[in-house]
C-alpha positions as CSV (number, residue, x, y, z in Angstrom):
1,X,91.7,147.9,84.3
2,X,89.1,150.0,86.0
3,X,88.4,148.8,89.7
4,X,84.7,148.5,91.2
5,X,84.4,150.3,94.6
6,X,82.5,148.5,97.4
7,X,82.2,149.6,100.9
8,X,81.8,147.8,103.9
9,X,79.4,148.4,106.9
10,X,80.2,147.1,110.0
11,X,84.1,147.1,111.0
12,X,84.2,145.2,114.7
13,X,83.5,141.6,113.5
14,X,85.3,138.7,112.4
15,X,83.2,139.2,109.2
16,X,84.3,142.4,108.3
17,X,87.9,141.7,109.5
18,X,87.9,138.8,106.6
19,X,86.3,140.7,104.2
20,X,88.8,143.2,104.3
21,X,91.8,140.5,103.9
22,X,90.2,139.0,100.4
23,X,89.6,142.3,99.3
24,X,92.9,143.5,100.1
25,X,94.4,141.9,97.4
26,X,91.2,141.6,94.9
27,X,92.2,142.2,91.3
28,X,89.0,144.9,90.6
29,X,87.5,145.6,93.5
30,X,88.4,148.4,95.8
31,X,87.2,148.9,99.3
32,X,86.7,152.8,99.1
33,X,84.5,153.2,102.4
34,X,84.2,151.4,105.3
35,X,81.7,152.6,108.3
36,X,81.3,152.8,112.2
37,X,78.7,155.4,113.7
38,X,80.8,155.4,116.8
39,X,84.7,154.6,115.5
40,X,84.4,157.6,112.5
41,X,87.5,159.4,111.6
42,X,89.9,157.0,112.9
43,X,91.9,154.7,110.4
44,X,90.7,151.2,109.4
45,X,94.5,149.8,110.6
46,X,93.2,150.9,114.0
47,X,91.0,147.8,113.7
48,X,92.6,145.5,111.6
49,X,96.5,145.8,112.0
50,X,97.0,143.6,109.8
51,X,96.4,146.1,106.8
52,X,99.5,148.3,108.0
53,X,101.8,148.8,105.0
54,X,99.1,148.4,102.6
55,X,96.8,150.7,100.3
56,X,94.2,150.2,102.7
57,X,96.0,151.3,106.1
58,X,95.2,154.8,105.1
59,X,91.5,154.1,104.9
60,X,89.8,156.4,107.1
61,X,86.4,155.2,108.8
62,X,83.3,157.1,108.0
63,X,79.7,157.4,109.0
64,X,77.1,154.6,108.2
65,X,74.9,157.0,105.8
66,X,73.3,156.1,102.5
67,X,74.0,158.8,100.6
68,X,77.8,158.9,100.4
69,X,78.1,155.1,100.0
70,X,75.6,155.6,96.8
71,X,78.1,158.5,95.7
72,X,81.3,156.3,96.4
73,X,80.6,152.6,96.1
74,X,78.3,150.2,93.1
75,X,78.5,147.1,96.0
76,X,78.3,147.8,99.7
77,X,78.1,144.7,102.4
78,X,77.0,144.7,105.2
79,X,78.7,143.0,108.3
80,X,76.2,143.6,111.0
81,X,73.9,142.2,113.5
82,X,70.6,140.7,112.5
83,X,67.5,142.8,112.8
84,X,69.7,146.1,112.0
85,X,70.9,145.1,108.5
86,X,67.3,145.0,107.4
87,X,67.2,148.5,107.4
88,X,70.5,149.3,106.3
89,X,69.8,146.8,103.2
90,X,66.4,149.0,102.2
91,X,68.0,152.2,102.5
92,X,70.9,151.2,100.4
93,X,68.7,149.7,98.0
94,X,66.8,152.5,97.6
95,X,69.7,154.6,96.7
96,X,70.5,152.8,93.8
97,X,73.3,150.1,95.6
98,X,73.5,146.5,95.1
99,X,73.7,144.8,98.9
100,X,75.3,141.5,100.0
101,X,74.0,141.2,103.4
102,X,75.9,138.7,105.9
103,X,73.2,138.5,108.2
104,X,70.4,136.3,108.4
105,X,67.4,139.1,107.9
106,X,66.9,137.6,104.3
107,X,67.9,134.1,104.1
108,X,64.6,133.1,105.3
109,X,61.6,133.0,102.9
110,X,58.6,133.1,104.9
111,X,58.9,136.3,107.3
112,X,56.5,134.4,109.9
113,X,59.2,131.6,110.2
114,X,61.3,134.5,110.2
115,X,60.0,136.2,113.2
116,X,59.1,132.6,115.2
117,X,63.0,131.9,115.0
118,X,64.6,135.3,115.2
119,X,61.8,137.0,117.8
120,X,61.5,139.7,115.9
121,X,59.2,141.0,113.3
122,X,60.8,141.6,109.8
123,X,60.2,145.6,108.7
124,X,60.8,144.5,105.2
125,X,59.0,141.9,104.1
126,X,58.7,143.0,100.6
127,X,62.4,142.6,100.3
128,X,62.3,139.0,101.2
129,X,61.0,137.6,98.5
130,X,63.6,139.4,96.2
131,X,66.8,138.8,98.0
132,X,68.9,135.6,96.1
133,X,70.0,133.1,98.5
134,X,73.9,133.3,98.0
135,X,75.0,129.9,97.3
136,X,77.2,130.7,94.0
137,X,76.9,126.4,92.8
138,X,73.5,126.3,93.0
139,X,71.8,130.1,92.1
140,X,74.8,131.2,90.5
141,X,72.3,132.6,87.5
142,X,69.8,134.3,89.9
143,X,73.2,135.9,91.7
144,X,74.0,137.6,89.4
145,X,70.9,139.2,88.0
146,X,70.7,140.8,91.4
147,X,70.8,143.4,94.0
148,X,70.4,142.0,97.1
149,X,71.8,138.7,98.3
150,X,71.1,136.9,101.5
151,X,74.5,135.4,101.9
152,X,74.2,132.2,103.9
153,X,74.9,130.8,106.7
154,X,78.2,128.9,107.8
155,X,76.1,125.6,109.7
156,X,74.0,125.9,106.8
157,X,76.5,126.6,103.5
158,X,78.0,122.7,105.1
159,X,74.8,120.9,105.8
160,X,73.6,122.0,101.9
161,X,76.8,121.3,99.8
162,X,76.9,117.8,102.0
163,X,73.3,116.8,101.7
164,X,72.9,118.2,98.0
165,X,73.4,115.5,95.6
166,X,71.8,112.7,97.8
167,X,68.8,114.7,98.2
168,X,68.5,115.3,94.8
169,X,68.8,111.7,93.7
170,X,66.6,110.6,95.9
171,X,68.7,108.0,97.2
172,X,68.6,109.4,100.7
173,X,65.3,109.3,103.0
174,X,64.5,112.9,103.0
175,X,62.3,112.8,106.6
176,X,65.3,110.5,108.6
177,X,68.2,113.6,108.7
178,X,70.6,114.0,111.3
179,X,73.2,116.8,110.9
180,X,75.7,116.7,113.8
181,X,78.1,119.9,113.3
182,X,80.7,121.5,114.8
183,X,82.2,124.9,114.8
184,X,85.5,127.0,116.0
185,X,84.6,129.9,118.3
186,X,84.9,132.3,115.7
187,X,81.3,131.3,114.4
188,X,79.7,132.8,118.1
189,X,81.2,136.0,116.7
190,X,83.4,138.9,117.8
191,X,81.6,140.0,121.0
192,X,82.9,139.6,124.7
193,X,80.8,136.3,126.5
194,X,81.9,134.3,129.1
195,X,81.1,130.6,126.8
196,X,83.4,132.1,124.6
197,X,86.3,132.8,126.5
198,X,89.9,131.0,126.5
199,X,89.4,129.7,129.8
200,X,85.9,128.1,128.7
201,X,86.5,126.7,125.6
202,X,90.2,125.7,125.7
203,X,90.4,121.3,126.4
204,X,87.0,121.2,126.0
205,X,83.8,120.2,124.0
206,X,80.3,120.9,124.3
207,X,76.6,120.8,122.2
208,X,74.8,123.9,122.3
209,X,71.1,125.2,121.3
210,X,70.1,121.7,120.4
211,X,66.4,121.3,118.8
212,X,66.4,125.1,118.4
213,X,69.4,126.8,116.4
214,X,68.5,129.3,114.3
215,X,70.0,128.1,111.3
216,X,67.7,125.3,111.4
217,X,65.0,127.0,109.3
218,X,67.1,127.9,106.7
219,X,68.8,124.6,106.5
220,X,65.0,123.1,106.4
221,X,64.5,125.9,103.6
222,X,66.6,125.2,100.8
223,X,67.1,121.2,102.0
224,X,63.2,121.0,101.0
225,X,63.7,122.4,97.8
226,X,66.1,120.4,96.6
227,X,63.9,117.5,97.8
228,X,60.8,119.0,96.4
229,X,59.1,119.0,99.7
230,X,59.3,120.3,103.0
231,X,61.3,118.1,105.4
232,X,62.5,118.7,109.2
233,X,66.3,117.8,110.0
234,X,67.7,116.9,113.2
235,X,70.8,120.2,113.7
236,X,72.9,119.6,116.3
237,X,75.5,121.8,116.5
238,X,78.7,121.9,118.8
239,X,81.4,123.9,120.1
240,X,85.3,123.1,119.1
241,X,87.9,124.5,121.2
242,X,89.4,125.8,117.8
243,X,89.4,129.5,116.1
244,X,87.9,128.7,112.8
245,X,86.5,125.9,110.8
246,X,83.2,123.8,110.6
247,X,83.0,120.2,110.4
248,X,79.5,118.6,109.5
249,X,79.0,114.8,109.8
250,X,75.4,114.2,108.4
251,X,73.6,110.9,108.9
252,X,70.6,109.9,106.2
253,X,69.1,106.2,105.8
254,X,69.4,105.0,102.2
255,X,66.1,104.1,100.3
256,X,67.7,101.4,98.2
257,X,70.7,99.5,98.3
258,X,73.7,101.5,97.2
259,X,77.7,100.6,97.2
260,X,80.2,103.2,97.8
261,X,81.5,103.4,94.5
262,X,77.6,104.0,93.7
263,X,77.8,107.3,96.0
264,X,81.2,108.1,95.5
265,X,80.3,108.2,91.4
266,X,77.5,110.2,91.9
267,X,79.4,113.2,94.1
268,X,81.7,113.1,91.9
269,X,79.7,114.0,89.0
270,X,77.5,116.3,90.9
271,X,80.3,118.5,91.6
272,X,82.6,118.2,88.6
273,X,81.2,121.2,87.3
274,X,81.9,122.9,91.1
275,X,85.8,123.3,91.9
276,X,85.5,124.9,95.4
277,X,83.7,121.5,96.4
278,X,86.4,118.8,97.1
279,X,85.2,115.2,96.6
280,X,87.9,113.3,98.3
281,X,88.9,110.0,97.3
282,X,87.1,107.1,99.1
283,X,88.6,106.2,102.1
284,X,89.2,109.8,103.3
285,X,87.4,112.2,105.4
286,X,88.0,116.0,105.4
287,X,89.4,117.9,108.1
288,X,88.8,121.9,109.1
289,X,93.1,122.5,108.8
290,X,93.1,121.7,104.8
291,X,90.4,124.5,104.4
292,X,91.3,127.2,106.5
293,X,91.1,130.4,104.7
294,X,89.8,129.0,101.5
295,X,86.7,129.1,99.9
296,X,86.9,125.1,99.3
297,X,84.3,122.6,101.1
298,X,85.7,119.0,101.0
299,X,83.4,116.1,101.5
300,X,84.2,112.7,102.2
301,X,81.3,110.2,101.5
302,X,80.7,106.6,103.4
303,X,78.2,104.3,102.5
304,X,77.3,102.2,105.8
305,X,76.0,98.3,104.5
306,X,75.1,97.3,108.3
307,X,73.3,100.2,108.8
308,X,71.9,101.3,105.6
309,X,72.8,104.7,106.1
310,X,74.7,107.5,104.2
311,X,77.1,109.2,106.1
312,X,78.8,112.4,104.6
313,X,81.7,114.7,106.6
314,X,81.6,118.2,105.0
315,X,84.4,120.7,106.4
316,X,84.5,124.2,105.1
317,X,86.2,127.4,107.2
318,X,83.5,129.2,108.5
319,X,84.5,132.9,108.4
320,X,85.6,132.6,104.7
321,X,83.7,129.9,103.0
322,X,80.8,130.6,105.1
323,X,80.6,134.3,105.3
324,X,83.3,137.1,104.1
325,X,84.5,134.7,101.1
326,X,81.1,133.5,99.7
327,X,80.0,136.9,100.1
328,X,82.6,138.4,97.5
329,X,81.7,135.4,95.4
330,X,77.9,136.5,95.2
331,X,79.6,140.3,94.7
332,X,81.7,139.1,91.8
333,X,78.2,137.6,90.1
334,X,76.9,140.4,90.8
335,X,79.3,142.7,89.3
336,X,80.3,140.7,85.9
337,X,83.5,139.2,87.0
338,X,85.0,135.7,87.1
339,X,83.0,133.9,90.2
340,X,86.8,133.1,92.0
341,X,88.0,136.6,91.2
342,X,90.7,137.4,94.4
343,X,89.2,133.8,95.8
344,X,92.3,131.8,94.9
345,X,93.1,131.4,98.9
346,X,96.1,129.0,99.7
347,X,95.0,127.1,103.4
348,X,96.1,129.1,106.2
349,X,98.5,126.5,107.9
350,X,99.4,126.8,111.6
């Protein structure tokens, strides 16, 4: 079976470290190039010990440049900052490359809201409105007709998949939102900071960036289309003294009476069709350590009488399900594959 080769820009985060553990052991794809301007010429195990042993310890790093991954690779993603992979994403494209970008630079529609959020001025805005938003359960079709994806978010890829079949029904009050979430420390990324260090986060819990995360726009984005119109949400995220996960508890006032089997039934039939979402049995709420490594998000639903409110917990991990894993999702569209080709991840238990 002929393999697909990809490449992979951007080496010293927690993205591209997971992106090269699913595609180590991908049935057809083959990571043939991976970049660093200032790392070049040293081996990829350098970085990532964990590949010692395998095919791809002997992967040697090589310069960020346009033309050689157009020669090499048909996929390339890009594991960078915001506000760089713009660039990187039009000079790919225009060599003939299909891009899954992992950073925000595309996810948002409108460049204005863009540039309000971000604080900087997008230098592609012709791009924007091509880019697919990568959420494989609900633009599967538009994936993969594609050649540049805007994978999204982690805060974001929870808040959707929880909020999605109420919001579509119409059984929630679209303008009365409140999306409390929390995160491990691997969502702040790679880079040294004191608010991320063992000492800090260890036996302890903290909010951060409330009223003003920048995933709020996006969430606000694709929340309002499934609503069919434009609604504002209350993100608050927070800060769990754990490596990896998200957990999302979303609060929405009911517009009509509703039992929990009434909910329950209506999740369930949403996502039949949708095997990575996990409708758990009433009665049960997910937690971050069942999907660790896995591409699943499990929901638990609770229908509040005394309140009238909907309450839904959505856990998902946030470096696979919400980056390096739905990224080779929207790659595997892309390319013609299965959608869970080298996505069957077993947890990653303690």
């Amino acid at each position: 079976m002929q393999r697909i080769p990809v490449g992979l820009v951007g080496i010293t985060g927690y993205t591209g470290m997971e992106l090269a553990r699913i595609l180590l052991n991908h049935p057809r794809f083959e990571l043939v190039r991976a970049t660093s301007r200032t790392e070049a010429g040293r081996p990829l195990v350098d970085f990532y010990p964990f590949l010692q042993g395998t095919p791809l310890a002997e992967l040697t790093l090589t310069p960020p440049d346009a033309k050689d991954l157009a020669q090499a690779c048909q996929v390339v993603f890009l594991a960078i900052p915001h506000g760089a992979a713009m660039d990187y994403a039009a000079e790919l494209l225009a060599a003939g490359l299909k891009v899954v970008d992992l950073s925000a630079d595309f996810r948002i529609k409108d460049a204005g809201v863009y540039a309000a959020w971000y604080g900087l001025e997008h230098r592609h805005p012709g791009l924007i409105g091509e880019a697919v938003y990568g959420l494989p359960e609900r633009y599967a079709a538009q994936i993969a007709k594609a050649r540049l994806i805007a994978n999204p978010g982690c805060y974001p890829t929870s808040v959707i998949l929880g909020l999605w079949p109420a919001l579509e029904a119409g059984i929630i009050d679209a303008h009365d939102i409140v999306a409390d979430s929390k995160s491990g420390t691997s969502g702040a990324g790679r880079k040294a900071a004191v608010g991320t260090l063992f000492a800090e986060v260890s036996d302890s819990f903290r909010a951060y960036n409330l009223g003003k995360h920048r995933h709020t726009p996006e969430i606000e984005q694709e929340l309002s289309a499934l609503a069919g119109a434009d609604l504002t949400i209350s993100f608050n995220p927070h800060l769990l003294p754990i490596n990896r996960g998200i957990l999302s508890t979303l609060y929405a006032r009911l517009t009509s009476a509703m039992t929990q089997g009434d909910v329950q039934a209506l999740y369930e039939k949403h996502y039949a069709r949708h095997p990575w979402v996990r409708v758990l049995p009433a009665g049960r709420l997910p937690e971050t350590r069942w999907v660790r490594g896995t591409m699943f998000c499990d929901l638990g639903v609770v229908v509040d009488p005394r309140t009238n409110r909907l309450i839904v917990c959505s856990a998902i991990d946030n470096v696979c399900r919400g980056a390096s894993g739905q990224a080779v999702a929207c790659a595997n569209l892309m390319s013609g594959l299965p959608l869970d080709d080298g996505l069957k991840l077993a947890p990653l238990m303690p």
